[in-house]
N, C-alpha and C positions, 0 to 999 in steps of 0.2 A: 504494500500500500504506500501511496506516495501521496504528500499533501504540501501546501507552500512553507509549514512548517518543517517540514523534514527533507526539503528542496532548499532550506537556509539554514538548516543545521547539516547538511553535507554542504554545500557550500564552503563553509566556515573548517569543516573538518573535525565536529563535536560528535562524538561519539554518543548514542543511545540506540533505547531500543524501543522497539515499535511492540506495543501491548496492544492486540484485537481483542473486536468485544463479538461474543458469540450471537448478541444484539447489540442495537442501539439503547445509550444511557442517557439518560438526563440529569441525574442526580452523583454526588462524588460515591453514594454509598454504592448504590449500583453498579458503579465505573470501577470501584475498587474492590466489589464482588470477583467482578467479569476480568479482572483484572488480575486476582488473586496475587492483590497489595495489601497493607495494612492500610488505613485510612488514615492515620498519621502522615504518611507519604507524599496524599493527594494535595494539590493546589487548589483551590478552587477560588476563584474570580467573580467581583461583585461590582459591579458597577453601580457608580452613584454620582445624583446631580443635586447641584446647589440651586437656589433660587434664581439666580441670576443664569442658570444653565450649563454650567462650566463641569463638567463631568471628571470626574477621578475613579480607580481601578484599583479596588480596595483587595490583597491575595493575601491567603492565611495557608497553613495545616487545613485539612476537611473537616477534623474533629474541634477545630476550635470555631465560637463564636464569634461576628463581629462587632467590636466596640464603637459605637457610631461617635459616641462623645469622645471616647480618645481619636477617631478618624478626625473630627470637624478640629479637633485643638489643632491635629497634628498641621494638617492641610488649611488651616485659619477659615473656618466655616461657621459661621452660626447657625445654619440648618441646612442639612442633608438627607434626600429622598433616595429612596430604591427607584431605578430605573425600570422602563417597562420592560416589555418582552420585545415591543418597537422598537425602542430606543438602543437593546443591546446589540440589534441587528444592525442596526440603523449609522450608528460611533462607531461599534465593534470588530460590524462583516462577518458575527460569526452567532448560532442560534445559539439562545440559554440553554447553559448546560453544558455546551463543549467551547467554552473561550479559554483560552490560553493567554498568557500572559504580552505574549509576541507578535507580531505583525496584524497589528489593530489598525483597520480602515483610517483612523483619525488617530492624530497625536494628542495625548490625554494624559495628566499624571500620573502615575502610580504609584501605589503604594504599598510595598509588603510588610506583612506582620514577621518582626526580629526571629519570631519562631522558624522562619524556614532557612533562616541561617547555621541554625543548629542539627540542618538534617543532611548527612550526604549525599543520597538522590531523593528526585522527587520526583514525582507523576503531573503531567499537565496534557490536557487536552491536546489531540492531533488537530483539533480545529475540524473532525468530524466524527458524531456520535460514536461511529464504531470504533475507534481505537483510541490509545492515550498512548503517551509518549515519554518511557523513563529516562531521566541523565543525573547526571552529576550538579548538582546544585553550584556550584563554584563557576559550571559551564553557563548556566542559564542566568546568573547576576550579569552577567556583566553585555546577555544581550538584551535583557530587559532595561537595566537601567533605572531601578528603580527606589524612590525614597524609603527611609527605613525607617519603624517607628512602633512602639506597644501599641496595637490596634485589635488586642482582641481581648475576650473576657475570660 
């Protein structure tokens, strides 16, 4: 299986591996079923917009919560919504459910939770329901790019 994620992780010459899902997942539990990961592992991607519209990409562990009030401090927000199911497609380019942290339609903050620095590999979305995508976490900081900060509960 080949997707524009794993078309820019060979590119680059980052090593992982391609997890298939025996279906299509929507949810990390499921992905991490079909996946026969722990859920610790999983990435999962949240997108959210402020009033004035400005959207940020909120990523944790799968088994952690998100912290909205430590997101708005971290990102300087006084309120932040959950985006739609439109809107994820919409920023994204990719359906709820299977977004990955990388090559996102729009350029948009992000921000991951400190926790997934503390993990060697991680699982993240192929960018299509049926598979996910393992690497080495050390590989994937530095092509995300992303702010770093306690954002979960």
């Amino acid at each position: 299986m080949q997707t524009k994620i794993t078309k820019l992780l060979d590119s680059k010459g980052i090593e992982y591996r391609i997890l298939p899902h025996g279906k299509p997942t929507f949810t990390c539990e499921e992905a991490a079923e079909e996946r026969k990961v722990p859920l610790e592992e999983m990435v999962k991607c949240i997108l959210l917009v402020d009033k004035n519209g400005k959207y940020f990409l909120a990523c944790m562990t799968a088994e952690k919560m998100l912290d909205t009030q430590r997101l708005r401090e971290l990102v300087d927000c006084k309120r932040l919504s959950f985006a739609s199911e439109h809107e994820v497609e919409k920023v994204l380019g990719y359906k709820m459910g299977a977004v990955p942290p990388i090559l996102l339609k729009q350029d948009i903050p992000i921000v991951f939770d400190n926790g997934i620095t503390k993990k060697d590999k991680v699982n993240i979305s192929s960018g299509d329901p049926k598979a996910g995508i393992e690497l080495k976490t050390k590989n994937l900081i530095p092509l995300v790019k992303p702010k770093f900060g306690n954002i979960t509960k």
